[in-house]
NUZAVO-484477 format. One line per field, with one value per residue (C-alpha): x, y, z. Coordinates in Angstrom, 3 decimals, always signed. Example, Ala and Ser with C-alpha at 12.3 -4.5 7.8 and 13.67 -1.06 7.14 Angstrom:
east: c(+12.300 | +13.670)
north: c(-4.500 | -1.060)
up: c(+7.800 | +7.140)
END
This chain:
east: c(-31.682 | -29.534 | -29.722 | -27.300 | -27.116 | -30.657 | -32.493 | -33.017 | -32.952 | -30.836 | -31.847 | -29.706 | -29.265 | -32.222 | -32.080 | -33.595 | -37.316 | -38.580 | -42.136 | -43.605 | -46.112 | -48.230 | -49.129 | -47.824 | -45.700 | -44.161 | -41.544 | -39.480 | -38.230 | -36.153 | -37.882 | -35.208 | -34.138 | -36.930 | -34.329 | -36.075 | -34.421 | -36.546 | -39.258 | -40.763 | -44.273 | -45.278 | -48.583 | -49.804 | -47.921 | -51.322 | -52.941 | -51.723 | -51.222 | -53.809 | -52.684 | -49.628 | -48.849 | -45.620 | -44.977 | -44.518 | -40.368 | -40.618 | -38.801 | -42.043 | -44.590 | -47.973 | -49.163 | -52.625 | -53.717 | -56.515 | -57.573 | -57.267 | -55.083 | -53.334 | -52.314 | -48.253 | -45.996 | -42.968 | -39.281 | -37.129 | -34.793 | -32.325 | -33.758 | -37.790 | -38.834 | -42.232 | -42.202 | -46.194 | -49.192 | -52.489 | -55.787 | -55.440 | -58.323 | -59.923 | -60.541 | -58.783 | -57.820 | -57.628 | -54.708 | -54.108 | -51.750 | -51.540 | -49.043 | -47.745 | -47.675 | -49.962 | -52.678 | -53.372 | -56.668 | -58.538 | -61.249 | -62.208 | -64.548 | -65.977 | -68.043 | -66.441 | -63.648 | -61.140 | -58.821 | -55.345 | -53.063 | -49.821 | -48.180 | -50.085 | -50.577 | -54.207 | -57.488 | -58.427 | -61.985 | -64.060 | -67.030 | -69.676 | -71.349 | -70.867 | -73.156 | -70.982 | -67.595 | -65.109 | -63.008 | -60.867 | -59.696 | -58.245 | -56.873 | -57.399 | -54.239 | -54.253 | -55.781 | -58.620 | -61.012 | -61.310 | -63.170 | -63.977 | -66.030 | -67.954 | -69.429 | -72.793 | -72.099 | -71.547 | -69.179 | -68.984 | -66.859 | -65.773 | -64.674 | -61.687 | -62.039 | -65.830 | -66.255 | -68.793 | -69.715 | -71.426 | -74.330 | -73.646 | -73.631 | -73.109 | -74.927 | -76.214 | -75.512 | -75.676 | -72.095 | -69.912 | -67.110 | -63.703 | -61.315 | -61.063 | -58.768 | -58.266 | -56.251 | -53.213 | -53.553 | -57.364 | -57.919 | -61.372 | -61.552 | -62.305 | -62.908 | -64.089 | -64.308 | -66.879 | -67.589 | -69.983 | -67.108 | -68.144 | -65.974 | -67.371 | -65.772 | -66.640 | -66.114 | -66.213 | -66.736 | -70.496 | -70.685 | -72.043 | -71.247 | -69.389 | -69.118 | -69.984 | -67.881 | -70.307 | -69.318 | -65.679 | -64.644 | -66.562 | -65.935 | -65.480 | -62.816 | -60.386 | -58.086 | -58.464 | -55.167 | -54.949 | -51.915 | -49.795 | -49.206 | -52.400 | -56.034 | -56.885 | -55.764 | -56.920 | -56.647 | -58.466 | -57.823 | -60.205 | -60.724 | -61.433 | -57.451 | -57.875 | -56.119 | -58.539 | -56.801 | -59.894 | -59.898 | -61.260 | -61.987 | -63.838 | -65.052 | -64.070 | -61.981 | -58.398 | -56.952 | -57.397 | -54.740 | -55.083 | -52.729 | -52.928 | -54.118 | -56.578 | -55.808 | -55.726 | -54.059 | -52.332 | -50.237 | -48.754 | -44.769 | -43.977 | -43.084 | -46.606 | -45.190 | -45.557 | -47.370 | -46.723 | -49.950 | -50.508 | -52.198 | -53.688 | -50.579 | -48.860 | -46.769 | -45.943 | -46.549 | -44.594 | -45.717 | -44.734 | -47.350 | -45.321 | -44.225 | -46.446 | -49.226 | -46.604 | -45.506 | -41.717 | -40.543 | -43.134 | -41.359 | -42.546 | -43.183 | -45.149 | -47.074 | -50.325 | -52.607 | -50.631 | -52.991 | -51.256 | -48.457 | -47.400 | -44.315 | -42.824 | -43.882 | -42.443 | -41.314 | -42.527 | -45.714 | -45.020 | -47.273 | -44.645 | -42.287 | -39.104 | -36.690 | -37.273 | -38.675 | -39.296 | -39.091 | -41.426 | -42.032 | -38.922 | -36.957 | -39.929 | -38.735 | -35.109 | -35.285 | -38.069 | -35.257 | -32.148 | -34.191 | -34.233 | -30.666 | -30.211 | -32.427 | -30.912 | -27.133 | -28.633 | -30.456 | -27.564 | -25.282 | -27.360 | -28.670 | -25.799 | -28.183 | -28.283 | -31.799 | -33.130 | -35.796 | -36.807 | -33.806 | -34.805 | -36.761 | -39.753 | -39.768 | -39.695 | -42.359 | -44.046 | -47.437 | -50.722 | -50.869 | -53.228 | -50.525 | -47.678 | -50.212 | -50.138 | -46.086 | -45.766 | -47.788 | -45.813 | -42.657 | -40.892 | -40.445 | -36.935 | -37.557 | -39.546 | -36.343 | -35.442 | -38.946 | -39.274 | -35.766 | -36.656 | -39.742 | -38.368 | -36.116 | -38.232 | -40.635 | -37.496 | -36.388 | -40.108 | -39.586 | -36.120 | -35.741 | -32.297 | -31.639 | -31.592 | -28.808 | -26.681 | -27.143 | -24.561 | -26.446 | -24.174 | -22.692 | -26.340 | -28.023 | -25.941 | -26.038 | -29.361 | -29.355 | -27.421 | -29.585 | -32.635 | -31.614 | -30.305 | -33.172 | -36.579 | -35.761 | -36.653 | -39.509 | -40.549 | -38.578 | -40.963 | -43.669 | -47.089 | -49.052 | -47.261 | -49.410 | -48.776 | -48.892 | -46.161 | -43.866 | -45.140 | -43.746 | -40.743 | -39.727 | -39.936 | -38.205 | -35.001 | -35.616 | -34.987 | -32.438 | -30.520 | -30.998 | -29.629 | -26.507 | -26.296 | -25.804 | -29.040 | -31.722 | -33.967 | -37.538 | -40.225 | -43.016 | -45.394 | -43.047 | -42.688 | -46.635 | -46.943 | -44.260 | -45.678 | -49.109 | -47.603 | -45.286 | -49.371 | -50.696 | -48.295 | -48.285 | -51.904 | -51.621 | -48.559 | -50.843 | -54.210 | -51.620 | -50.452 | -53.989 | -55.260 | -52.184 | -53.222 | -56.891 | -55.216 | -53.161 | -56.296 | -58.750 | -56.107 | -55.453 | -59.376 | -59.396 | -56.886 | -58.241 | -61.544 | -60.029 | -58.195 | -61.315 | -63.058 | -60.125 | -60.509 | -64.461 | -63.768 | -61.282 | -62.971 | -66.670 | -63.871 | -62.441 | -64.900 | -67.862 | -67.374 | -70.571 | -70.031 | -68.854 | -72.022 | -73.933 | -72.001 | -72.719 | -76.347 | -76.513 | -74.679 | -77.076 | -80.115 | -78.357 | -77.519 | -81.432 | -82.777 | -80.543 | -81.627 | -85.086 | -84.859 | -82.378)
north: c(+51.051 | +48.164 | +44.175 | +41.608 | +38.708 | +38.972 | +38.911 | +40.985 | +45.191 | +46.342 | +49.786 | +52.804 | +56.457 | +58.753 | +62.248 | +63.964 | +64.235 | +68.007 | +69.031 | +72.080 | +73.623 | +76.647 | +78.932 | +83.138 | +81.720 | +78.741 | +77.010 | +74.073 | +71.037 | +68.582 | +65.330 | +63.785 | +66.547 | +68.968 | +71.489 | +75.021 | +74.735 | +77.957 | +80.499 | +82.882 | +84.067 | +85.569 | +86.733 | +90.101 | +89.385 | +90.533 | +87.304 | +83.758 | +81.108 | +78.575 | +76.445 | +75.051 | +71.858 | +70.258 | +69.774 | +66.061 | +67.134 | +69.213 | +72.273 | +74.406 | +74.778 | +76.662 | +78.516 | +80.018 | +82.500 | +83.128 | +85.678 | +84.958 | +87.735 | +85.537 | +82.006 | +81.842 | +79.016 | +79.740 | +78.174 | +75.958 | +75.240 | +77.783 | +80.088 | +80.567 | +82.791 | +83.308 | +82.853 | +83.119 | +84.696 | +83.716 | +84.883 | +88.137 | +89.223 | +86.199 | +84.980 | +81.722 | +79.860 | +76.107 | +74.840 | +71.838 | +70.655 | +68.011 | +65.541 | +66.601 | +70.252 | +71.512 | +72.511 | +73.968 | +73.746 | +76.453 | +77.219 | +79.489 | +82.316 | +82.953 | +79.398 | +78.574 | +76.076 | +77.685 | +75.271 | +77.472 | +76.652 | +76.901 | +76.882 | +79.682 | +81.323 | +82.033 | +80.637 | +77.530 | +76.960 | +77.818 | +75.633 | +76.806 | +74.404 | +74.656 | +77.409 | +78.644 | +78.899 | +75.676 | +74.419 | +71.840 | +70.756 | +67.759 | +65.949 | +62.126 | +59.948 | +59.963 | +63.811 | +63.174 | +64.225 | +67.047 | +66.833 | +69.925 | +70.657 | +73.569 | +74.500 | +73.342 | +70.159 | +69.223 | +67.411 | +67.467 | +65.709 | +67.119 | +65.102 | +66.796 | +64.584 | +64.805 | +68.282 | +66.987 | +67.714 | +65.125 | +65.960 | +67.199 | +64.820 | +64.491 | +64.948 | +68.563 | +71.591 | +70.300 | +68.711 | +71.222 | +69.945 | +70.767 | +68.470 | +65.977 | +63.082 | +60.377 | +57.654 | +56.456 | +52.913 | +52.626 | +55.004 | +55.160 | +55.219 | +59.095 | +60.553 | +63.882 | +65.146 | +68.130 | +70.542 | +68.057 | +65.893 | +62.581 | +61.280 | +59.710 | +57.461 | +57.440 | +55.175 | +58.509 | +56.155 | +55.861 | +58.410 | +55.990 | +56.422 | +53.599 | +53.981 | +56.760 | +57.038 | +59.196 | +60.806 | +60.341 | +63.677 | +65.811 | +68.991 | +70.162 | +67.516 | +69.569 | +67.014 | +63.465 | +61.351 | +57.585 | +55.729 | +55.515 | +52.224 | +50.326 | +51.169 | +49.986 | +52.764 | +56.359 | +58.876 | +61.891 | +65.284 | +67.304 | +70.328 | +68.140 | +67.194 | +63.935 | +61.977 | +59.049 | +55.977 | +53.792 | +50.672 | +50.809 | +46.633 | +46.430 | +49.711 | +50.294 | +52.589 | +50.853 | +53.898 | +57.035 | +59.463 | +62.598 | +66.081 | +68.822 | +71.399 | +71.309 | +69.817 | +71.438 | +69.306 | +66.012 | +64.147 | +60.304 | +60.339 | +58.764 | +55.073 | +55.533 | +54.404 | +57.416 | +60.851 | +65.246 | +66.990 | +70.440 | +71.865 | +75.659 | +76.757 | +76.360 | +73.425 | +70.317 | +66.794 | +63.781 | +60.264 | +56.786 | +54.594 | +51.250 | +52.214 | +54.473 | +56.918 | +59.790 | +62.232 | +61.980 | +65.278 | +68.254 | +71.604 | +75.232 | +76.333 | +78.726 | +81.622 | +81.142 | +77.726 | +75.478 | +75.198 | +72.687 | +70.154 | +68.295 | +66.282 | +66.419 | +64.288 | +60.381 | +58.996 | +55.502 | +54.150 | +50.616 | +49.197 | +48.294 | +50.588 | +52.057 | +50.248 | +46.957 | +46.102 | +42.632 | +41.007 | +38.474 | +35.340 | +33.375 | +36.434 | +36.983 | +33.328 | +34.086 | +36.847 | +35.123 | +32.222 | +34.887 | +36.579 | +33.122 | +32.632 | +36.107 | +35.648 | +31.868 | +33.097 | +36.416 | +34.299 | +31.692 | +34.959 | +36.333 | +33.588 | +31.286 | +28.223 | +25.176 | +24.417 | +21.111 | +19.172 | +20.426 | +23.347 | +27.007 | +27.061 | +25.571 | +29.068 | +31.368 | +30.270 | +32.325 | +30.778 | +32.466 | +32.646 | +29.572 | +27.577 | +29.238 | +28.680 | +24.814 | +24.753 | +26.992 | +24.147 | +21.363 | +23.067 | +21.614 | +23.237 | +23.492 | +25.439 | +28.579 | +30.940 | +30.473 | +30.903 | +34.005 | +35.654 | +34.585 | +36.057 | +39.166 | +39.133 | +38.148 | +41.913 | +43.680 | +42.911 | +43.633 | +46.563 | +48.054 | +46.720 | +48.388 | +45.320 | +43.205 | +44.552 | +44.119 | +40.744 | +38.544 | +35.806 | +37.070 | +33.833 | +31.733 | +34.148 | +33.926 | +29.870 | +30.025 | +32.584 | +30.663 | +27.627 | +29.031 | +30.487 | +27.318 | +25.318 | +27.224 | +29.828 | +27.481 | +27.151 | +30.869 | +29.956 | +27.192 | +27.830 | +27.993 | +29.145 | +28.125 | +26.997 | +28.685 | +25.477 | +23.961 | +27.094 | +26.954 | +22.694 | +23.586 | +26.672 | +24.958 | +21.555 | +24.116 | +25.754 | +22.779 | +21.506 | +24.913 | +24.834 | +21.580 | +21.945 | +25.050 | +22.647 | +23.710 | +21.890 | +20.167 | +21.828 | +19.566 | +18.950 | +21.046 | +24.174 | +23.202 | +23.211 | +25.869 | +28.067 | +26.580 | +27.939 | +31.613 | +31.473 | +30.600 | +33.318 | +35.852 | +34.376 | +34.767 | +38.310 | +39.139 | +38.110 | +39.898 | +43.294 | +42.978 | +42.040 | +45.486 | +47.024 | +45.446 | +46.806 | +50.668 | +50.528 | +49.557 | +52.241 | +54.860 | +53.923 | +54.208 | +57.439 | +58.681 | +57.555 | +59.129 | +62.777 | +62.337 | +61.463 | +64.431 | +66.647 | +65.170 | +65.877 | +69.717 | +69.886 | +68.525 | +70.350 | +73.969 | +73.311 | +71.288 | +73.681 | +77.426 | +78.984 | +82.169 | +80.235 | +78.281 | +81.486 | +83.086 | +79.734 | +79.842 | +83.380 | +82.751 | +80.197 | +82.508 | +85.032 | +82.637 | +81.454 | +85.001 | +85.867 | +83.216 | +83.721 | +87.480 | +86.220)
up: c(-102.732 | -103.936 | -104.498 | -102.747 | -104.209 | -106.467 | -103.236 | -100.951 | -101.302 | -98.579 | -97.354 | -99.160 | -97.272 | -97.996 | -98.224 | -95.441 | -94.907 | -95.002 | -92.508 | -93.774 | -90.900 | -91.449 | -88.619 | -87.969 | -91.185 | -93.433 | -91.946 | -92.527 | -90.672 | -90.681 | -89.814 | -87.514 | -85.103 | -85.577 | -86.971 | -88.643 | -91.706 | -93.314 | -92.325 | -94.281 | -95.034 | -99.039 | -97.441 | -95.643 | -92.562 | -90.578 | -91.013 | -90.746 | -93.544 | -93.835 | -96.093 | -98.156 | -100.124 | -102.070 | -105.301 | -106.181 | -107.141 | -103.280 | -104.937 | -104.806 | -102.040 | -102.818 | -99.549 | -99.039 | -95.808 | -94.133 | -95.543 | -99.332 | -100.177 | -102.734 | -103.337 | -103.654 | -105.540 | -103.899 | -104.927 | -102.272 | -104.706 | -102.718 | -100.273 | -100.439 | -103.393 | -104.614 | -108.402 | -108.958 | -107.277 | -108.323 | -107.766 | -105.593 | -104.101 | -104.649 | -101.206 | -101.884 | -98.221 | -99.065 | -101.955 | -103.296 | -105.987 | -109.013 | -108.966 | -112.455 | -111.456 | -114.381 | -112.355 | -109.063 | -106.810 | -104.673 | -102.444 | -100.174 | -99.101 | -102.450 | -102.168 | -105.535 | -106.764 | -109.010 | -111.365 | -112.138 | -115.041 | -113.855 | -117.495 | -118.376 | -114.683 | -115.530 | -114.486 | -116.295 | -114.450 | -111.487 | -109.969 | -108.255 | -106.661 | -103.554 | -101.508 | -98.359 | -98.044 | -99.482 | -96.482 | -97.764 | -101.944 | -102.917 | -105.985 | -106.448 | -106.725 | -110.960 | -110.881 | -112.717 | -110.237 | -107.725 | -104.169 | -102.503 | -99.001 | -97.937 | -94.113 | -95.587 | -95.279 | -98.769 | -100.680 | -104.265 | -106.944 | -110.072 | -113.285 | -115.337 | -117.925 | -118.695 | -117.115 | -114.959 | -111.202 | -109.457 | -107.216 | -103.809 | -100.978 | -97.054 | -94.224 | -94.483 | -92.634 | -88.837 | -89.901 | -90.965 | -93.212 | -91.935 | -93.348 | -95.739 | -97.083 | -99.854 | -98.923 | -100.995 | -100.440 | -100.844 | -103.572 | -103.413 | -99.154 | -98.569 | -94.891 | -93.582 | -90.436 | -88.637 | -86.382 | -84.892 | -84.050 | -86.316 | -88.977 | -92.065 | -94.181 | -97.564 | -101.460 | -103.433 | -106.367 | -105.425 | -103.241 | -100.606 | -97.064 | -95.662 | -91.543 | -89.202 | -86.135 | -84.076 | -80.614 | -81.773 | -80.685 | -77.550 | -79.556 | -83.560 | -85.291 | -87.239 | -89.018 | -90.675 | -91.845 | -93.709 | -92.835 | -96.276 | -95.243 | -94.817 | -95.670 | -92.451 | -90.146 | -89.993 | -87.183 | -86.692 | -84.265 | -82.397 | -80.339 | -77.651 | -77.192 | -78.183 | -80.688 | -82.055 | -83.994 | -85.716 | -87.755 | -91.005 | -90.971 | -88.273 | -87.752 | -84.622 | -82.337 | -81.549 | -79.512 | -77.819 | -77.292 | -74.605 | -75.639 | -72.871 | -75.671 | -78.449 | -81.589 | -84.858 | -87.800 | -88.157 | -90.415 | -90.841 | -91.171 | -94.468 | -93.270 | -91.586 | -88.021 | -86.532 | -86.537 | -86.296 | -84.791 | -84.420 | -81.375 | -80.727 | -79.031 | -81.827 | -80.491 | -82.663 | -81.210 | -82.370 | -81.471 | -82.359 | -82.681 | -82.009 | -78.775 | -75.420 | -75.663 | -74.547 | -77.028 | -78.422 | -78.607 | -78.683 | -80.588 | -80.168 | -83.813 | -84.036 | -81.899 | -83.480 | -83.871 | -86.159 | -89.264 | -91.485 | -91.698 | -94.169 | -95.466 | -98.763 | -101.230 | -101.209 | -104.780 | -102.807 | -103.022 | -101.612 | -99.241 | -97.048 | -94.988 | -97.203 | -95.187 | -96.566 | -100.059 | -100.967 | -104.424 | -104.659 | -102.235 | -102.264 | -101.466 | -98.754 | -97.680 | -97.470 | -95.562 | -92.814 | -91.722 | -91.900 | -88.976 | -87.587 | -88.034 | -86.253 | -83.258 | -82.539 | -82.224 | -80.297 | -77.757 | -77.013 | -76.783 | -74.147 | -72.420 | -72.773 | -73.005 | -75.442 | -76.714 | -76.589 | -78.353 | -82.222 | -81.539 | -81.966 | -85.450 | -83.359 | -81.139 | -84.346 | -86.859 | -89.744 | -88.107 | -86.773 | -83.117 | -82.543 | -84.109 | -82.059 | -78.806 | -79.618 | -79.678 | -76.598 | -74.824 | -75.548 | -74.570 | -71.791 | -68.290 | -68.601 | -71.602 | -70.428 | -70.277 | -73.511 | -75.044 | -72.977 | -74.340 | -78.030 | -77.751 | -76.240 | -79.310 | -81.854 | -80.718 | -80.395 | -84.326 | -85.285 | -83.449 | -84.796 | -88.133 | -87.732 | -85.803 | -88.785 | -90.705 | -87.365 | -86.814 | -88.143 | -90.846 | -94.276 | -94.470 | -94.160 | -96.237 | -99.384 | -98.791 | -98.943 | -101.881 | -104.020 | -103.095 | -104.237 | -107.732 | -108.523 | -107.298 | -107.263 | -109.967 | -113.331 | -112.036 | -112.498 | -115.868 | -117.370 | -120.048 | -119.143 | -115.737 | -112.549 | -109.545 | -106.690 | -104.729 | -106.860 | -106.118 | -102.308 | -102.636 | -104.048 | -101.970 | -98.393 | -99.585 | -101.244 | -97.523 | -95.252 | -97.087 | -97.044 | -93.549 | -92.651 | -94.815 | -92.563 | -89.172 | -87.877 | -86.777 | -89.927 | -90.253 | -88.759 | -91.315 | -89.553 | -90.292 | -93.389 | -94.058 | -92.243 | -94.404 | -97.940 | -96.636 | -95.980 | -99.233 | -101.152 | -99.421 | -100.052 | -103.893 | -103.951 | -102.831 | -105.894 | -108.369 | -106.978 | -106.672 | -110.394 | -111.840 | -109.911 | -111.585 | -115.326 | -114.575 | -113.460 | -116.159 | -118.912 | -117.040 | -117.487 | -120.963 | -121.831 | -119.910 | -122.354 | -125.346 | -124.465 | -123.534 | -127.198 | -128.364 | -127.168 | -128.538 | -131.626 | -131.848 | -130.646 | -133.492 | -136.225 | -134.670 | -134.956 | -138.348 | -140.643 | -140.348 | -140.677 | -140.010 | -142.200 | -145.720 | -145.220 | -144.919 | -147.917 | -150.394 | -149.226 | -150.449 | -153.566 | -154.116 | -153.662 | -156.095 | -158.833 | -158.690 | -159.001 | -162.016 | -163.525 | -163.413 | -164.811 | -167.303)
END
């Protein structure tokens, strides 16, 4: 990704996206076509892989079958090669791996957790707290804690830094766990799903359920997925053939999506726009949620139930899509009125039409849609086919953000660029806290003057209000993101401090006090006093 003009970051080519499903085998795919790029399988061939997982660089995956034979970290740096096995005979069937690649997850028939040290390839720890068999493992987002669920029901949490398991919780045996998830955005949001076809969503801080959605699925639920784009979406699979899209906000069900075969995993694509599910026929279903309920492109891939997918890991853990990255609000500004620019030579290209009245800024506004009602109404008649083809454009660049980087606004966009550095910039620059309300003031007055030196219409001072409010908000929202940040960054700093502290104490408690030259001085002792009471 690079800057123009200190502004905006204009999208850079990506390397490919890689989908790793699990079935018969492990293959891989590329995202865009739905290529096989690789298939192999580093387990008894007999039964099918369960499980597998990237590493955080995606040049090793770690794959676990069915039948906990063996878990396998296997090299993609050329062609697949297995470079360690871990715990054979173990009955391990559920994997997961730590972002820093130091340590590596299982679960499985055995009802116990084992903790592997991949430096060392040997066991580092194994939990047993669980009393049936562990179904799903899971890192947090700074690995500090592990979250594991078992067919009883239970879900337990385990602290790597104190050593400590917490007690088990969930909704006993009549629920089944069968999958589970943390989401990336709200680290603390955690959601399982059952055989009895009810998702829970959980703040695995407490411990504390948070919503039930009961009767979600007809039949057992077999996958859970958070959007890595919003805490506010998650989507669950069933047996039942049903897709189910919920809102975390409000609780409620948004959308219900019917698949002619049941459902047995699913996963969010990395700009979270879109999603890969896995059905019992071993067909993959792609879907994009923007657009209709009918899958995309559905790809044979394997000839057994398709028990995972995942995509390699994304270095990107922005809120918003990768396309577009913004750098704080007045390049937020800039790039709000260059779509405005774009959409009013668009509109007169295809409709041929002049506007009339307050021009075309009134159609496109950065407002909520009560205020956008109220202008819509006191539109003229003679208007109507031009707000209906700027609206038509104005979903259509929402839509396709490819759209914005073929519309022709270069020249308006560095005017304005060169505006705003000179004009709003000091006064990021002055000493002392800045109100956002004086940045808000001094961003839309720099904005209407840019564009009416452009020869467009002046901004009405209902836009302008109406832009200084977004600009506060979206201030107001920078400065809530990098406080959470400060308060991350002192929680993992006292995190660290404590696990040196507890080095320290195991140190000093190995070192300062050896047990047998305190037992050798105490019997000195008791020989010196008998010598010299007989001499």
């Amino acid at each position: 990704m690079k800057f123009r003009g200190g502004g905006i970051m204009i999208p850079a080519m990506e390397e490919a996206t890689r989908l790793v499903s699990t079935g018969d085998c492990v293959r891989l795919w590329d995202v865009v076509t739905m290529a096989p790029l690789e298939q192999f399988n580093p387990h008894n061939g007999r039964s099918p892989v369960a499980q597998a997982c990237w590493s955080s660089n995606n040049q090793y995956l770690v794959s676990a079958s069915s039948s906990g034979d063996k878990l396998v970290v296997s090299s993609l740096k050329l062609a697949p090669v297995p470079v360690v096995e871990l715990g054979e005979g173990k009955k391990q069937t559920r994997v997961c791996l730590s972002s820093s690649f130091q340590f590596l997850v299982s679960g499985g028939l055995d009802h116990c957790v084992h903790i592997w040290d991949l430096k060392t390839s040997r066991l580092h720890r194994s939990l047993k707290d669980h009393k049936e068999e562990v179904t799903c493992v899971s890192f947090n987002a700074s690995d500090s804690r592990i979250i594991s669920g078992s067919t009883s029901g239970d879900l337990v949490l385990h602290s790597l830094t104190t050593n400590l398991s917490s007690q088990a919780f969930g909704h006993g045996s009549d629920h089944p766990i069968h999958d589970l998830r943390l989401s990336t955005v709200k680290r603390s949001l955690l959601g399982t799903v059952s055989d009895s076809g009810s998702v829970v969503l959980w703040d695995s801080n407490t411990q504390k359920e948070l919503h039930v959605f009961d009767g979600a699925h007809k039949a057992p639920a077999s996958g859970v997925a958070f959007s890595p784009t919003s805490d506010l979406l998650v989507v669950s699979v069933g047996l039942d053939k049903k897709i189910v899209c919920y809102d975390t906000a409000s609780r409620i069900v948004l959308r219900s999506i019917r698949v002619e075969s049941p459902l047995t995993s699913v996963e969010f694509t990395p700009d979270g726009t879109g999603l890969v599910v896995g059905s019992t026929q071993g067909k993959i279903y792609q879907y994009d949620l923007r657009n209709s309920s009918a899958a995309m492109r559905v790809t044979v891939a394997h000839r057994t139930s398709v028990t995972c997918l995942r995509f390699q890991s994304s270095t990107s853990r922005s809120k918003v899509p990768r396309t577009y990255h913004f750098i704080a609000c007045p390049f937020l500004l800039l790039f709000c009125f260059s779509i405005v620019t774009s959409l009013e030579k668009l509109s007169r290209e295809g409709e041929d039409l002049q506007p009339t009245g307050r021009g075309s800024l009134d159609i496109f506004s950065p407002v909520r849609e009560g205020f956008r009602t109220l202008l819509h109404s006191r539109a003229q008649s003679s208007e109507s086919q031009w707000h209906s083809k700027a609206a038509q454009l104005r979903l259509t660049c929402l839509q396709k953000p490819s759209l914005y980087s073929r519309c022709s606004f270069v020249s308006q966009v560095e005017l304005a660029e060169k505006k705003l550095q000179a004009d709003v910039f000091p006064v990021f620059e002055r000493s002392g806290p800045v109100p956002p309300a004086a940045i808000s003031s001094s961003l839309s007055q720099s904005t209407a003057e840019v564009v009416g030196h452009g020869g467009a219409a002046p901004l009405s001072s209902l836009q302008i209000e109406l832009i200084q409010n977004m600009i506060h908000e979206t201030v107001e929202e920078c400065r809530d993101a990098c406080h959470k940040d400060i308060i991350n960054l002192q929680i993992e700093m006292i995190r660290q401090f404590y696990i040196l502290l507890v080095e320290v104490q195991g140190l000093m408690e190995k070192y300062s006090v050896n047990e047998s030259l305190v037992e050798e001085i105490e019997r000195l002792r008791e020989e010196n006093r008998q010598l010299r009471t007989k001499y």
